[in-house]
C-alpha positions as CSV (number, residue, x, y, z in Angstrom):
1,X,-2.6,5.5,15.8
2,X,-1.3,9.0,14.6
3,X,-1.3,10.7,11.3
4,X,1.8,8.7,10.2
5,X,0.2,5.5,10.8
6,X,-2.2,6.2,7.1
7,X,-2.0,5.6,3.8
8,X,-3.7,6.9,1.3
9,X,-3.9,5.7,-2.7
10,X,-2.6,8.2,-5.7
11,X,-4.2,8.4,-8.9
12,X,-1.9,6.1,-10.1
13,X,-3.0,3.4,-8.0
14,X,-0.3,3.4,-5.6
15,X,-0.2,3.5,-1.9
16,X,1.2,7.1,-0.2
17,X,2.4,6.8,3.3
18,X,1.6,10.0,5.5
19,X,4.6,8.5,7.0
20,X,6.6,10.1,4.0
21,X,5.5,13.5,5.1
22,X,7.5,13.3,8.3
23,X,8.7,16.4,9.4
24,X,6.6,18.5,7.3
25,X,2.8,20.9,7.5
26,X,0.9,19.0,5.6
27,X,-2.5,20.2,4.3
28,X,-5.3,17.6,3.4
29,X,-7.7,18.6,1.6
30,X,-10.8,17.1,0.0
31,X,-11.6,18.5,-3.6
32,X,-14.0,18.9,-6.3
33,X,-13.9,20.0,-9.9
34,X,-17.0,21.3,-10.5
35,X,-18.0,23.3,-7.3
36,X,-18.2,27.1,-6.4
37,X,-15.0,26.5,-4.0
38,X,-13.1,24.9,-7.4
39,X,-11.0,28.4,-8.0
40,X,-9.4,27.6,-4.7
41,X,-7.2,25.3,-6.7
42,X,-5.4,28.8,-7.6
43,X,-4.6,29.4,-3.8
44,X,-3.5,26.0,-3.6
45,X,-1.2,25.4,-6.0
46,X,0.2,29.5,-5.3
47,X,0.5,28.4,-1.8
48,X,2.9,24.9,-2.6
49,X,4.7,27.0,-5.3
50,X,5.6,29.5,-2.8
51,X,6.2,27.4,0.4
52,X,7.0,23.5,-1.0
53,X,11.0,24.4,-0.3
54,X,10.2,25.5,3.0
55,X,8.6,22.2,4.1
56,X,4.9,22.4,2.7
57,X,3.2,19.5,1.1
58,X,-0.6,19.2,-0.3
59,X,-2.3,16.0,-0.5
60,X,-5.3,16.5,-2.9
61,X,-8.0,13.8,-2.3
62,X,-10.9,14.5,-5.0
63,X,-14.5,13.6,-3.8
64,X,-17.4,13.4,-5.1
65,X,-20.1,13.1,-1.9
66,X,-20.8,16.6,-2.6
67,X,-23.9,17.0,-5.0
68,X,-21.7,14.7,-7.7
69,X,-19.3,17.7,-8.5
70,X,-16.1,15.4,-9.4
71,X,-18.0,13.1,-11.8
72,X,-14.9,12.6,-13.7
73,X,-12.1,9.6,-13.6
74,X,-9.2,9.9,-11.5
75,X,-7.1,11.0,-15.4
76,X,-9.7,13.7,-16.1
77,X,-9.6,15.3,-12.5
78,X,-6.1,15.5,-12.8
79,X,-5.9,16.8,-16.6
80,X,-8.5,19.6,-15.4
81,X,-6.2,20.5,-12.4
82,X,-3.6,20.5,-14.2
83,X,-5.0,22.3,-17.2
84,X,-6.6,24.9,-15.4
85,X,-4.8,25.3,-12.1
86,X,-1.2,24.2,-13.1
87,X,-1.4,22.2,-10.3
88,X,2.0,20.5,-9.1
89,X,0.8,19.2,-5.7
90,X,0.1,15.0,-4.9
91,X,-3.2,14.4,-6.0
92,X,-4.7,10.9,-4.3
93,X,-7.5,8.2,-6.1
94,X,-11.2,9.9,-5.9
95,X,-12.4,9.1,-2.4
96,X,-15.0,8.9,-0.4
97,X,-14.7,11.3,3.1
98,X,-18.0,10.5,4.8
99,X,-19.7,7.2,5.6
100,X,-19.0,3.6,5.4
101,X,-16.7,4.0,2.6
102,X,-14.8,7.6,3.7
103,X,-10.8,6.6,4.1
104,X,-9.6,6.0,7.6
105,X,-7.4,8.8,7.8
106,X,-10.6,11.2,7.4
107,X,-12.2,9.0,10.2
108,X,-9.0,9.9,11.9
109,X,-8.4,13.4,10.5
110,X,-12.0,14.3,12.0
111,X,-11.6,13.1,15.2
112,X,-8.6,15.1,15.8
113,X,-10.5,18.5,14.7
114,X,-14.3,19.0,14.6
115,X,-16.6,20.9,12.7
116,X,-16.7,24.3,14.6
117,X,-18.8,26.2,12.1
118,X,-18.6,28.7,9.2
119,X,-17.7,31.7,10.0
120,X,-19.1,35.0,9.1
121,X,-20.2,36.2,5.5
122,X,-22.2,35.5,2.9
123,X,-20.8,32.1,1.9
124,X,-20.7,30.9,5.9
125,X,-24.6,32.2,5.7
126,X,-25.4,30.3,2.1
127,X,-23.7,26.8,3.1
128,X,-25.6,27.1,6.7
129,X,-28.6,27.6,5.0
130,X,-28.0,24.9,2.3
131,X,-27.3,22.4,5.1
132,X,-30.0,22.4,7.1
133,X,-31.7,21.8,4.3
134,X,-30.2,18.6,3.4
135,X,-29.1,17.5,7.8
136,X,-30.9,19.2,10.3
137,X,-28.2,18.2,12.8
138,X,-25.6,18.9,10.0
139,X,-23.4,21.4,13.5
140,X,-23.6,18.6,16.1
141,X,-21.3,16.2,14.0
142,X,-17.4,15.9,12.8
143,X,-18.7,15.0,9.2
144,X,-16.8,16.8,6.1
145,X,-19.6,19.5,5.4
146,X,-18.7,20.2,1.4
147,X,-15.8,20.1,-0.8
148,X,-12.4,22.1,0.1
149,X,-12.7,21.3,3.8
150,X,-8.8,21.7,4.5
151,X,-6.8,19.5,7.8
152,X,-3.2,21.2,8.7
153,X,-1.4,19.2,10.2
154,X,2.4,20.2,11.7
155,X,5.8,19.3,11.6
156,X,5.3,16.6,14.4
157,X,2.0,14.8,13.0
158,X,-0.4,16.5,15.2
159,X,-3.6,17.5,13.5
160,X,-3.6,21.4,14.5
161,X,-6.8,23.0,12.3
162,X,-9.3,22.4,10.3
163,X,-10.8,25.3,7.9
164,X,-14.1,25.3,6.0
165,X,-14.0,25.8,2.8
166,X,-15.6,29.0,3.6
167,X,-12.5,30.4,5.4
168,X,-10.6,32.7,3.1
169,X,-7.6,31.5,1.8
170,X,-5.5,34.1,3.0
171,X,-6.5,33.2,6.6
172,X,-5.5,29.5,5.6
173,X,-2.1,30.3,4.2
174,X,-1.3,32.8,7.2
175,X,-1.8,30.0,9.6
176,X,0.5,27.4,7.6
177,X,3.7,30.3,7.2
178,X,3.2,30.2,11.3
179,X,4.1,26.7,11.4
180,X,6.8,26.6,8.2
């Protein structure tokens, strides 16, 4: 199977084909509303804003694995996206990214790219730190690590990065305009 081969369900209920995203970069990222990474949602939405016409699409799939920090319905995640981010992007039904329940295409989405770390700085040190804590082994798997882990995937389906939510954004959005 490839990326094309997924679906994924909107807040509405109804089934997305990745298949409708042919021909695009598509980032999928896992979300949260109530986390220190939230006022990415502002890099996010400036990102689609600036780069939707040129072939970007977001696909917004709220969790709440993560210390319970997207308690909220599928409506009240949205009306706080949209209320405070002006978000414009997809945003998919409150999912589950890790363990028996996580959605195939994040089974699929981390074979394709592996956790490879943190990075440098401050926030790479802090979530290392936090997750030993909670998975001693928490380097040696593909699991999502915390909310705001992002998946580009290019104009031909391949799944071609994944970025921590610790990346800065700007490294993010330089690495989608190389593929737009």
């Amino acid at each position: 199977m490839n990326f094309y081969d997924y679906n994924v369900i909107n807040a509405a209920g109804e089934p997305v084909s990745m298949s409708d995203f042919k021909n695009k970069v598509v980032m999928v990222v896992n979300t949260a509303t109530g986390c220190g990474f939230t006022p990415q949602y502002k890099d996010i939405e400036s990102m689609y804003e600036k780069y939707h016409d040129q072939g970007l699409e977001i696909i917004d799939i709220p969790c709440n694995q993560f210390a319970g920090q997207t308690p909220g319905s599928d409506k009240e995640i949205h009306d706080f996206c949209t209320l405070n981010y002006h978000t414009q992007f997809p945003q998919m039904k409150k999912s589950d990214v890790n363990g028996n329940n996580s959605l195939e295409l994040y089974e699929y989405l981390k074979n394709q790219q592996s956790f490879k770390g943190f990075g440098k700085g401050v926030k790479a040190l802090a979530m290392s730190a936090m997750l030993k804590k909670i998975d001693k082994d928490y380097k040696n798997n593909s699991d999502i690590k915390w909310n705001f882990t992002k998946f580009i995937v290019d104009r031909e389906g391949n799944v071609v990065a994944r970025f921590e939510p610790t990346v800065k954004m700007s490294e993010v959005e330089s690495f989608i305009l190389s593929l737009l």
